[in-house]
C-alpha positions as CSV (number, residue, x, y, z in Angstrom):
1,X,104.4,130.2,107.0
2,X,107.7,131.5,105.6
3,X,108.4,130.1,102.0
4,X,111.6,131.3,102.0
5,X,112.7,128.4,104.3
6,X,112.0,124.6,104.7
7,X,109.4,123.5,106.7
8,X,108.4,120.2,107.7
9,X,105.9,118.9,105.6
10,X,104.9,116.6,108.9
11,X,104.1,119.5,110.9
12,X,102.8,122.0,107.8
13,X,101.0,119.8,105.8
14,X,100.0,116.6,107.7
15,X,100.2,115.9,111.1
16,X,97.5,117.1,113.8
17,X,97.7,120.3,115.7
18,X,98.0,118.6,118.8
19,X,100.8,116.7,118.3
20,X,102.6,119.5,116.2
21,X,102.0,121.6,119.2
22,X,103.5,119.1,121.7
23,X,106.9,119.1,119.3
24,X,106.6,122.9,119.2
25,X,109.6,125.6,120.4
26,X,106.6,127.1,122.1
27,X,106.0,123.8,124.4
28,X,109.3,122.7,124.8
29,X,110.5,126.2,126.5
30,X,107.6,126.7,128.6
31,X,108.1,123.0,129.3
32,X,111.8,124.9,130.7
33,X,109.8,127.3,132.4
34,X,107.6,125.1,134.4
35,X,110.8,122.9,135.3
36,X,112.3,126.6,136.4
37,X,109.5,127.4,138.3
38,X,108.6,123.9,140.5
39,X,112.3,123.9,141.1
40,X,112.3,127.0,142.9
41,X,109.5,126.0,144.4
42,X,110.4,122.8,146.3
43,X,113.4,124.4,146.9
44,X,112.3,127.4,148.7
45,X,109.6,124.5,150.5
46,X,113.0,122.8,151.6
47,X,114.3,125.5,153.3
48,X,116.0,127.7,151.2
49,X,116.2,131.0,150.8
50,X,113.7,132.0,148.1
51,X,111.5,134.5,148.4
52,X,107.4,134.6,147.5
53,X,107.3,137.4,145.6
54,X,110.4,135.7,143.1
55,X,108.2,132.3,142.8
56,X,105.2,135.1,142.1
57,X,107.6,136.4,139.6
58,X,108.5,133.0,137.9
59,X,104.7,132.7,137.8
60,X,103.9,135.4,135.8
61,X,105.9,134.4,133.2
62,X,105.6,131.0,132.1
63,X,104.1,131.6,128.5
64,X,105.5,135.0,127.1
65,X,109.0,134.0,125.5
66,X,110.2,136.2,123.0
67,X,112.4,134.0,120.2
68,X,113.7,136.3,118.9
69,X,115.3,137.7,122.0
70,X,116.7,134.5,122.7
71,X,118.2,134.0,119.5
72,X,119.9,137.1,119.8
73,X,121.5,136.0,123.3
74,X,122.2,132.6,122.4
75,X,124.6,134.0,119.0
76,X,126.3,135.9,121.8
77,X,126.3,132.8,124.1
78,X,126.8,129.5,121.9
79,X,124.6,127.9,124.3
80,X,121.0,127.2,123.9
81,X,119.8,127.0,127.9
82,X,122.0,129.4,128.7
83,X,119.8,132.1,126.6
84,X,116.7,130.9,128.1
85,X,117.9,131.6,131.1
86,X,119.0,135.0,130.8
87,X,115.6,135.7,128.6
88,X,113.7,134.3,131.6
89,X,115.9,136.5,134.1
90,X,115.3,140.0,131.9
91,X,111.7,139.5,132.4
92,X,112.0,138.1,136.4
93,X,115.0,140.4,137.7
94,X,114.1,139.5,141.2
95,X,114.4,135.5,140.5
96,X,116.9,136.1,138.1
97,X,119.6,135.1,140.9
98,X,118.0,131.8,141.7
99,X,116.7,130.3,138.6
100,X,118.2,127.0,137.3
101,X,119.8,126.7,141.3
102,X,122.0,123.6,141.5
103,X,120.9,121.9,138.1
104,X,122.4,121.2,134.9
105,X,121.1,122.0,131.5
106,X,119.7,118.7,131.0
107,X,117.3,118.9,134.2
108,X,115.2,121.0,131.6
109,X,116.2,119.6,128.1
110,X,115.4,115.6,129.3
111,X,113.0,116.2,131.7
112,X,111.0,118.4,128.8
113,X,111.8,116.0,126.5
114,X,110.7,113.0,128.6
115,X,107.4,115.0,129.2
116,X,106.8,115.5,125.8
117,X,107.2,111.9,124.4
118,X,104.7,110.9,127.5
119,X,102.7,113.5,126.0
120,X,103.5,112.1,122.4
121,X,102.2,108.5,123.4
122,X,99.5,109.9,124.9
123,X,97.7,111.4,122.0
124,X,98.9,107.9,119.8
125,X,97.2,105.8,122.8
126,X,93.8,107.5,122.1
127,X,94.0,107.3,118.2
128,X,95.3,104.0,118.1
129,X,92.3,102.9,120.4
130,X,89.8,104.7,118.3
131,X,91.3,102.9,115.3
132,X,91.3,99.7,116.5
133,X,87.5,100.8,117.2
134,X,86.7,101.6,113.6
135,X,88.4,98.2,112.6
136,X,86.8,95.9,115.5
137,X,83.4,97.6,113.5
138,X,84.4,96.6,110.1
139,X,86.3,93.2,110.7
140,X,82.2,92.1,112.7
141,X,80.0,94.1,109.6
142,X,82.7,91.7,107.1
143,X,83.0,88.7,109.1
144,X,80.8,86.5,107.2
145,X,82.0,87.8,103.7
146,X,83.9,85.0,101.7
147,X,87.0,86.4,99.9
148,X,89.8,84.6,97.4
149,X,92.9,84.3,100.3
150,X,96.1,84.2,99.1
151,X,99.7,82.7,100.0
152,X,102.8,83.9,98.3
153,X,100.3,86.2,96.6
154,X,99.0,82.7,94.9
155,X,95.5,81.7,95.5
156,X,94.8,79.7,98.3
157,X,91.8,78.5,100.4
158,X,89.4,81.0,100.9
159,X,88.7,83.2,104.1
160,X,86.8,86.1,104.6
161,X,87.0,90.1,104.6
162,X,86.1,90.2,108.2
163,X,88.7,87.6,109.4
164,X,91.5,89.6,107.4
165,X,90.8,92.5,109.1
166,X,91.1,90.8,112.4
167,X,94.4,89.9,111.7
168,X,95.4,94.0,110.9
169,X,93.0,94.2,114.2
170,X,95.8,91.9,116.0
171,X,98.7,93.6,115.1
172,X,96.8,96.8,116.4
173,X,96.7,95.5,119.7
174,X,99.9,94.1,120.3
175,X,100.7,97.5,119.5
176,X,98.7,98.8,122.1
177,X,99.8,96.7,125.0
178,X,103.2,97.3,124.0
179,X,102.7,101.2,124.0
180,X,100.7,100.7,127.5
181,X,103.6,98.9,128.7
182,X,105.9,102.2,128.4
183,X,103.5,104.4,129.4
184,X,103.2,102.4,132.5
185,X,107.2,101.8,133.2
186,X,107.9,105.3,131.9
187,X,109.8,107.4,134.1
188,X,111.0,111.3,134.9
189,X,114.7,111.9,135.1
190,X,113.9,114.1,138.4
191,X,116.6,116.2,140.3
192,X,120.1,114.2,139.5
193,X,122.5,117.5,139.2
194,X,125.5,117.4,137.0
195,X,126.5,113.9,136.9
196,X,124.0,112.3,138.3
197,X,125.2,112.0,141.6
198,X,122.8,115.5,143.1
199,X,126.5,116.9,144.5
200,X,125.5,120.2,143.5
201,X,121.9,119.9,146.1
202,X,124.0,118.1,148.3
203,X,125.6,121.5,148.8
204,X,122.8,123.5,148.8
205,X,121.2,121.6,151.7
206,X,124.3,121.2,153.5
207,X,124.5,117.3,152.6
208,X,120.9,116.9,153.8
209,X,120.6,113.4,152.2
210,X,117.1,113.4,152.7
211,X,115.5,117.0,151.8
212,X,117.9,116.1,148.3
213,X,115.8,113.1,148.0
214,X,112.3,115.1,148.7
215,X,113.5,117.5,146.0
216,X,113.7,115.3,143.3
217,X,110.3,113.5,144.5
218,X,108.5,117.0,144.7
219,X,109.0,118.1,141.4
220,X,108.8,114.7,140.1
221,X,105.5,114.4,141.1
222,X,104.1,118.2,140.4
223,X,105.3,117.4,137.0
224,X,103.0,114.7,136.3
225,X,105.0,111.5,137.2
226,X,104.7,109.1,139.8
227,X,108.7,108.0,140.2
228,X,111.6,109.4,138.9
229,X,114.8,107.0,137.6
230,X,117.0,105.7,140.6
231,X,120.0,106.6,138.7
232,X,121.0,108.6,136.0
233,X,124.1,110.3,134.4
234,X,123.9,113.7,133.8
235,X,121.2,112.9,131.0
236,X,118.6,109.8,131.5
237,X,119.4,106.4,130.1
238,X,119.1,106.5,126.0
239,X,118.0,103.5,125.9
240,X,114.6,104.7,126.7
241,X,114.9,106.5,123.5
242,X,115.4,103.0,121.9
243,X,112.2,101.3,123.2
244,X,110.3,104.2,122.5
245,X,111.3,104.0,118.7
246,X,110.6,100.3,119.1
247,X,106.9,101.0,120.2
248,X,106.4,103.5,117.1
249,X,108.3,101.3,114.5
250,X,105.5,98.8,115.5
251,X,102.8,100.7,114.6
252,X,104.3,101.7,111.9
253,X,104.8,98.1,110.5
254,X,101.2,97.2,111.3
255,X,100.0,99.8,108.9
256,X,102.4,99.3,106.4
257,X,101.1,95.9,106.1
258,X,97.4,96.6,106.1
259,X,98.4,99.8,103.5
260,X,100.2,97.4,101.6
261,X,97.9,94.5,101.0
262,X,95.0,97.4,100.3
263,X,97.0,98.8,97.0
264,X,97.2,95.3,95.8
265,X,93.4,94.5,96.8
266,X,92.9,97.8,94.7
267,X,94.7,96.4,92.0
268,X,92.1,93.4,92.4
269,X,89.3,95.9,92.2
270,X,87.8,94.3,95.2
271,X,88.5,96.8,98.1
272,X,89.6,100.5,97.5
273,X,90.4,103.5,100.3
274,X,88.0,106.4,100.3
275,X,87.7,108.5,97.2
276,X,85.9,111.6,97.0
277,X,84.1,113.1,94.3
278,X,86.2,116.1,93.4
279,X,89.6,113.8,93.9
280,X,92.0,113.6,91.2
281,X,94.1,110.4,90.6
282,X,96.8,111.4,87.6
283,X,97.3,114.7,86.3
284,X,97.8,113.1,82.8
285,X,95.5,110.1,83.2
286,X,92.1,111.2,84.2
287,X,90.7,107.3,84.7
288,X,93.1,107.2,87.2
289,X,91.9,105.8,91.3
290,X,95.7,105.5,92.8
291,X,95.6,104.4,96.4
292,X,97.6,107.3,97.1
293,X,96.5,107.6,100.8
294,X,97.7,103.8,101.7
295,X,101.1,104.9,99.7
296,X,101.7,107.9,102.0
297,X,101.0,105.3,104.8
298,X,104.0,102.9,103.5
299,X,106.2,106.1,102.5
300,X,106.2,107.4,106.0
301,X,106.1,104.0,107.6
302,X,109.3,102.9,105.9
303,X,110.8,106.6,107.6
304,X,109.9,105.4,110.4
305,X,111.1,101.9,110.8
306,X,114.2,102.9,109.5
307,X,114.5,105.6,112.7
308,X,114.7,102.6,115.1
309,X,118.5,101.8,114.4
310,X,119.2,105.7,115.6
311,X,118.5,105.9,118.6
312,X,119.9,102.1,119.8
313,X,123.1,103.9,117.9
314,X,122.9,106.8,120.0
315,X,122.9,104.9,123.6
316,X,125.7,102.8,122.8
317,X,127.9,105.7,122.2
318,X,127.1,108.2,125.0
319,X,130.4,108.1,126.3
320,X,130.4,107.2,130.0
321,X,128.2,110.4,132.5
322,X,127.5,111.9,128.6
323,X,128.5,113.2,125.3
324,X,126.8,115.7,123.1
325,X,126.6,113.7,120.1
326,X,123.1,112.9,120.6
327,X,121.6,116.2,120.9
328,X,121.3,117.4,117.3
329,X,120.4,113.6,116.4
330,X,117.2,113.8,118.9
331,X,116.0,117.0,118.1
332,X,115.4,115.6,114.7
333,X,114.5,112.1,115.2
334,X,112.0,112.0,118.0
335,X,109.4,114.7,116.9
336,X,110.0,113.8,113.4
337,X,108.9,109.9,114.7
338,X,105.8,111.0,116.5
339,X,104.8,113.0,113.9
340,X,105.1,110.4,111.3
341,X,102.6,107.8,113.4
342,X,100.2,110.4,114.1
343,X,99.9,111.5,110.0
344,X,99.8,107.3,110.0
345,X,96.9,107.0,112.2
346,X,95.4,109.5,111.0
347,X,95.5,108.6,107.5
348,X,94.9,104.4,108.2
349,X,91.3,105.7,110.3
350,X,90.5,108.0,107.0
351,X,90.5,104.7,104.6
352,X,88.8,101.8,107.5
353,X,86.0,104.8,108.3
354,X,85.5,105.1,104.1
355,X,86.5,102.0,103.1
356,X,85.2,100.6,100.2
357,X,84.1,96.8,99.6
358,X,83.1,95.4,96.4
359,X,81.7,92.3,96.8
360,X,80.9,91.3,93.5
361,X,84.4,91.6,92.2
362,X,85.5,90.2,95.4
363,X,82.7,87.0,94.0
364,X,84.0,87.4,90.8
365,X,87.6,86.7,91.9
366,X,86.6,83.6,93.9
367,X,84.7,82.2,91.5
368,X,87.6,82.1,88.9
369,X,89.6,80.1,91.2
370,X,87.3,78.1,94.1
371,X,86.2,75.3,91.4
372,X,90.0,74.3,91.3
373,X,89.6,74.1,95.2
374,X,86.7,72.1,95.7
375,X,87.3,69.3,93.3
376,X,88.3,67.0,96.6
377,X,85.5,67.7,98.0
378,X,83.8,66.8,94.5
379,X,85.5,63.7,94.3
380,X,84.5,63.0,98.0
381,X,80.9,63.3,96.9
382,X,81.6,60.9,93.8
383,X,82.9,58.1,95.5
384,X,80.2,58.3,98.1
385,X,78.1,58.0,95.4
386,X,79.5,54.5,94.6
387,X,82.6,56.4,91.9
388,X,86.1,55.0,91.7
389,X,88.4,57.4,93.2
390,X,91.2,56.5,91.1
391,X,89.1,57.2,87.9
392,X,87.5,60.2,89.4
393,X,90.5,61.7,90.9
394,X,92.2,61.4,86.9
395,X,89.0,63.0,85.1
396,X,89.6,65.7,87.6
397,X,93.5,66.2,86.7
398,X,92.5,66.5,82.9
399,X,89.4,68.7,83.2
400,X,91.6,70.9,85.3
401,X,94.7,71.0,83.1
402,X,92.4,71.7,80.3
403,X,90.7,74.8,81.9
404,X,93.8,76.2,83.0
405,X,94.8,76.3,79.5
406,X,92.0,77.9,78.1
407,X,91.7,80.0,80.9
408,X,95.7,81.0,80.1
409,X,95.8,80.4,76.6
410,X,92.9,81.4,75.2
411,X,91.5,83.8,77.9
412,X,88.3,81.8,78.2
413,X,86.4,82.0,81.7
414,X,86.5,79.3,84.3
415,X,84.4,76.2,82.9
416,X,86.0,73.5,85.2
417,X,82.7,72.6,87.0
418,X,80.7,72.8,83.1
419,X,83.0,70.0,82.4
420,X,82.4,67.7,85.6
421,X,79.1,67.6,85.6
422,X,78.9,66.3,81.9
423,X,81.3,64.0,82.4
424,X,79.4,60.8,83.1
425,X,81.7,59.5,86.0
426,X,80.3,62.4,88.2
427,X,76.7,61.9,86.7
428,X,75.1,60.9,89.9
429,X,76.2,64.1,91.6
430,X,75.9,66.7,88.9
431,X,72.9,68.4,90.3
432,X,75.0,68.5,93.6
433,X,78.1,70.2,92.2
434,X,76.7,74.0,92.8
435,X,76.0,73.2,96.6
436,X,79.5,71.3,96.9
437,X,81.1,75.0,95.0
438,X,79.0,77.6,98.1
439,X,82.3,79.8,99.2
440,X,80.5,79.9,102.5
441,X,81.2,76.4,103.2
442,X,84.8,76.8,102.7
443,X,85.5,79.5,105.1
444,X,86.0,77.3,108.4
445,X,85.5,78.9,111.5
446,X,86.7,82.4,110.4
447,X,83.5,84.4,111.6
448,X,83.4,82.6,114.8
449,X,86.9,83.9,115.4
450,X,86.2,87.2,114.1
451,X,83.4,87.3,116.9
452,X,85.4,85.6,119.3
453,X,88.6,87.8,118.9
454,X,86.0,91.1,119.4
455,X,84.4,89.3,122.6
456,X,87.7,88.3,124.3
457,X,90.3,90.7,123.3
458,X,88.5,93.7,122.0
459,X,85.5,94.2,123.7
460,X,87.4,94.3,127.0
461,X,89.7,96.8,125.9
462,X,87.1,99.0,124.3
463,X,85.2,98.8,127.5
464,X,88.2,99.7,129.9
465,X,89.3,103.0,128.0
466,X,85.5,103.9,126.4
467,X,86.4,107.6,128.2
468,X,88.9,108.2,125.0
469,X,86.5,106.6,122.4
470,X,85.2,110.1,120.4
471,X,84.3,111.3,117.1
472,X,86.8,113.7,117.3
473,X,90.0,111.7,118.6
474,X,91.2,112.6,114.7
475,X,91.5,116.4,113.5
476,X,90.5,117.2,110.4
477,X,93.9,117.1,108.4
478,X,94.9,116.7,104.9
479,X,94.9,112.8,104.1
């Protein structure tokens, strides 16, 4: 690593070596090289004149680019395929006439490109899977575990750890259908010439409509893709760009909100991310637990969302067949993207594998606040018992204001349900009061949806992709 210049801390400091790879120089231009070489190759299948011993040639010399070679003819050339080219010619003189033949620069900058956000989505379809794995585990082990809920951050009527989970769990998965849904739609730009409009093979194949048309299917498919776009300018349709970025500002919502609720659940003291035993928390505070790992999450989750305006900015301004305005703009904000969600995946199955539950400050925190909730079902249990639920329903406004007062006032503990069962309007239930209080009993269905969202929507989904369930879908990065 040179010091002496920035480097992306996504790529040196976070993200995995696979997907730093895929955004790599090194990938991109023999990305080029490939593109080079099946070109020639369906070309010379079609009839022209290309020899074996050039295709050989193009062959032999898909990996070993020289950068600093290239740099050296692109300050000479201004023009960054241009010095690929001539690179790739120095080291295939024979092919040197007949690489690139007929296309235009962006048959290997968007076709590579395309490639490599397949390949992007790709690696985030398996993580994502495995993560909703490693959730579907803890939302079932949590299911029947009652918890204070909370609307408007206010206490409201209890649920349970398991069925807040599911709920991050959901996101997850609407995530995943809509990243399947690209991957399934997604399409090469193929063989479309200058404009768009394949003059340039037209010529070569002496307006041969159809051996033009078996060109672009040829290398579409030995490049990995079933179809390539019926139409396209000289660059492919930015708007694919667009619902890309839509995909990954998804994701990155979904874990800014499960991030997000977990630093103020921290604050609670009832569930904390993974800490290890050497970690430190505050160089001047050395009590210190910050959720640190959920706030890198929300950091590079707010980049992320923010991305998604770019690229919707981009395709409304590519002037009509293309402008050039949105090269320098990609370049940045599509690897910088699919970095950012695979550091985010990475870091979100880190804190659900080592999450940590607390359940008796998660008891503690119910307890202070579910009296206040079941006094209807207190009074219910009072006028069944022959009470007046006018009188009841008043004793139970007054014993309430009082506790709250203490409780804010004078910083006493919760001792709303000491002072209903010795008032003697509620005597012939008092022994009853504790039952009436179980948190379990206030939970509804909420474990029966946990299981039934696992069985329905889950399980199937697990079960269908279990090839690219693994220990090691993660690498071992710094989180």
């Amino acid at each position: 690593m040179n010091l002496n210049t920035y480097q992306s801390p996504l790529s040196c400091r976070y993200a995995s070596k696979e997907m730093s790879y895929n955004w790599s120089p090194q990938r991109k231009h023999t990305l080029w090289r490939k593109l080079w070489l099946e070109l020639a190759r369906a070309e010379k299948e079609l009839g022209l004149d290309i020899t074996n011993e050039q295709i050989a040639e193009l062959e032999a010399h898909q990996n070993d680019i020289d950068f600093k070679r290239v740099s050296e003819i692109e300050n000479k050339l201004r023009h960054d395929v241009m010095s690929h080219i001539h690179h790739f010619g120095e080291l295939c003189p024979k092919a040197m006439p007949i690489i690139h033949l007929g296309a235009t620069s962006c048959f290997v900058t968007d076709n590579s490109e395309l490639i490599q956000i397949k390949e992007g989505m790709l690696i985030i379809r398996k993580k994502l899977l495995n993560l909703i794995k490693r959730f579907s585990d803890r939302a079932e082990e949590l299911a029947t575990l009652p918890t204070l809920a909370f609307t408007h951050f206010q206490p409201a009527q209890p649920t349970t750890v398991g069925k807040r989970l599911s709920l991050y769990l959901q996101d997850l998965l609407l995530d995943f259908n809509r990243l399947e849904f690209e991957l399934d739609n997604f399409q090469f730009r193929g063989v479309k010439g200058t404009t768009g409009t394949q003059a340039s093979f037209m010529s070569l194949f002496k307006g041969d409509s159809k051996k033009v048309a078996e060109l672009d299917l040829l290398v579409t498919k030995r490049m990995g893709f079933s179809r390539s776009l019926s139409v396209s300018s000289q660059t492919y349709t930015r708007k694919i760009d667009y619902y890309i970025l839509t995909v990954l500002s998804g994701i990155a919502q979904s874990a800014y909100k499960f991030a997000c609720d977990l630093r103020m659940l921290s604050h609670l003291g009832e569930i904390e991310e993974p800490w290890e035993k050497s970690q430190i928390g505050s160089s001047a505070m050395a009590y210190k637990k910050n959720p640190m790992r959920s706030e890198r999450i929300c950091s590079l989750a707010r980049f992320v969302m923010s991305l998604m305006d770019n690229p919707a900015q981009t395709h409304a301004n590519q002037w009509f067949e293309r402008t050039l305005d949105d090269s320098a703009n990609r370049r940045i904000v599509l690897p910088e993207a699919f970095l950012s969600i695979d550091v985010i995946l990475s870091t979100l199955y880190n804190i659900i594998n080592g999450l940590q539950v607390w359940p008796k400050i998660i008891e503690r925190n119910l307890q202070r606040e579910i009296p206040f909730m079941a006094t209807e079902n207190i009074m219910m249990a009072a006028v069944k018992a022959g009470g007046n639920r006018q009188e009841l329903h008043e004793a139970i406004r007054q014993h309430s204001h009082s506790t709250i007062r203490e409780i804010k006032e004078l910083g006493m503990n919760n001792t709303l349900l000491d002072k209903i069962k010795n008032d003697m309007l509620f005597s012939a239930i008092a022994g009853d009061i504790d039952k009436i209080v179980n948190p379990s009993d206030f939970i509804g269905r909420a474990p029966d949806q946990v299981r039934e969202f696992i069985k329905n929507d889950i399980t199937p989904l697990l079960e269908k992709y279990a090839p690219l369930l693994n220990d090691n879908a993660f690498d071992e990065i710094s989180v």
